[in-house]
Steps between C-alpha positions, in 0.01 A plus 500: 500500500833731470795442511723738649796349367386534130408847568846601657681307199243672255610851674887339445425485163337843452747710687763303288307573160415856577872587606662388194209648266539850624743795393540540917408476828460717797425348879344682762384534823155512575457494868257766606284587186167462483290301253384821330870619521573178347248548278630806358862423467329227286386713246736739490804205417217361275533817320893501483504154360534318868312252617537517881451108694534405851716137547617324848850535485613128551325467140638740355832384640437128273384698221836664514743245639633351160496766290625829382253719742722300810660829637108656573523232772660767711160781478294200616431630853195631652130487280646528175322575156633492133403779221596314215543749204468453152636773296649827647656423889571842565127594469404240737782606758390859492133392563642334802734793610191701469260272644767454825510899562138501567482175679834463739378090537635397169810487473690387182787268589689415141406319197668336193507601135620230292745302703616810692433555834359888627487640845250711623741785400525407173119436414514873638735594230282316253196670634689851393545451155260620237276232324635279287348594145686837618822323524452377206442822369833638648698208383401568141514850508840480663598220208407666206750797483749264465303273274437777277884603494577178364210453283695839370806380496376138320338737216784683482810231427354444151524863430847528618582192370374628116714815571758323637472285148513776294759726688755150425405494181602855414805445671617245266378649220686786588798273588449350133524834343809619708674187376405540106601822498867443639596265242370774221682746707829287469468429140456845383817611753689198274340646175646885523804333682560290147378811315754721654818251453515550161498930541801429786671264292508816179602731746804315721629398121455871397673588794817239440516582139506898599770440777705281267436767246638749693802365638649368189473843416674621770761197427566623101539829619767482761691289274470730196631798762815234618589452151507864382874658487577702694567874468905642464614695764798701427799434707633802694707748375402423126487751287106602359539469127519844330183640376 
C-alpha cells in the first residue's frame, strides 16, 4: 500500500539533494506544452547538461525552506519545473531562450547559480554568452600576454642582476685604482718638491753672496773716492807760474 506521505518526504529529500548537487538551476513555466513539446525540451536540456523535472510547488517550497535555495520560494507560482544543470548554465539557458522563441508557453522565470539568485533577465544574459570551454578559452588567451611579460621579466632579473653585479664591481675597482694612484701622484709631487729644494737653496745663497758681493764693492769704493785729496784750485788773481 503507498504512502503518500513517504513519497512527498522522499520528493523533499530529492529536490533538496538535487539542488545542492548541481552547478545551477533554472525554473520554468510549463503551462501549455504538449507532452511531445515536453518531450523535446527534454532532450534538448539533456543535451546541454539539464535535466528538466516537474515538482508541486508546496514541495518544492519544504525542500527549500531551510536552506540556501530559500529566495527561489518567490518563482514558485503557477506549474513549475526545475532544469537542474550540471556543468555549463549558460548552455542550458540558451537551450531554453531558444526553446521559448519557438514555443511562446514556456516561459523562463529565474533561476539560481550557486547561492545567487537570477531573473528571467539575467538567465537571458546567461543564455548570450558563448559556451563555457570558449570562456575559458578567452580567459586564458586574455591571461597569457601578461603571464608571458612577467615570465619575461622573472627571466630577466637574473640577467640584470649579473650585470648589475658586474657593472658595481667595475666601479670599485675603478674607485680602487683612482685612489692608488693619488697617493703615488702625491709622493712623486713631494719627491721633485724635495729634489728641487736643494737647486733653490744654491741659487737664493748664490744670489745673497752676489748681492753682498756687490755692495761691499760699491761700499770700498765710495770710501776710497771720500778719502782721496782733493785737487788745488788756484785762488784768484794768482799769478800762473812762468814757463
Amino acid at each position: 500500500m503507498d504512502n503518500p506521505r513517504a513519497d512527498k518526504v522522499a520528493v523533499v529529500d530529492e529536490v533538496r539533494t538535487r539542488l545542492a548537487d548541481a552547478d545551477g538551476a533554472v525554473l520554468t513555466e510549463y503551462r501549455g506544452l504538449t507532452v511531445a513539446e515536453l518531450a523535446e525540451l527534454r532532450q534538448g536540456l539533456s543535451a546541454a547538461g539539464g535535466d528538466y523535472k516537474v515538482y508541486k510547488n508546496t514541495l518544492v517550497r519544504l525542500a527549500v525552506a531551510d536552506g540556501p535555495q530559500a529566495p527561489i520560494t518567490d518563482l514558485l507560482t503557477g506549474p513549475t519545473a526545475i532544469a537542474f544543470v550540471k556543468g555549463d548554465v549558460s548552455a542550458v539557458a540558451k537551450t531554453l531562450r531558444d526553446f521559448a522563441r519557438a514555443n511562446p508557453n514556456l516561459v523562463v522565470k529565474g533561476g539560481m547559480v550557486g547561492a545567487g539568485v537570477l531573473s528571467a533577465s539575467d538567465i537571458n544574459v546567461l543564455a548570450d554568452l558563448p559556451p563555457r570551454d570558449t570562456l575559458l578559452a578567452q580567459l586564458a588567451g586574455a591571461l597569457a600576454a601578461p603571464l608571458q611579460q612577467l615570465a619575461g621579466l622573472v627571466q630577466a632579473l637574473p640577467r640584470n642582476l649579473a650585470y648589475g653585479l658586474s657593472a658595481l664591481i667595475d666601479q670599485r675597482q675603478a674607485a680602487g685604482e683612482g685612489a692608488a694612484e693619488a697617493p703615488a701622484a702625491a709622493e712623486a709631487g713631494a719627491s721633485a718638491a724635495e729634489a728641487d729644494a736643494p737647486a733653490a737653496e744654491a741659487e737664493g745663497a748664490e744670489t745673497a753672496e752676489g748681492a753682498e758681493t756687490a755692495e761691499g764693492a760699491e761700499t770700498a769704493e765710495n770710501a776710497a773716492a771720500d778719502s782721496a785729496p782733493e785737487p788745488e784750485t788756484p785762488e784768484a788773481g794768482a799769478e800762473a807760474p812762468a814757463e
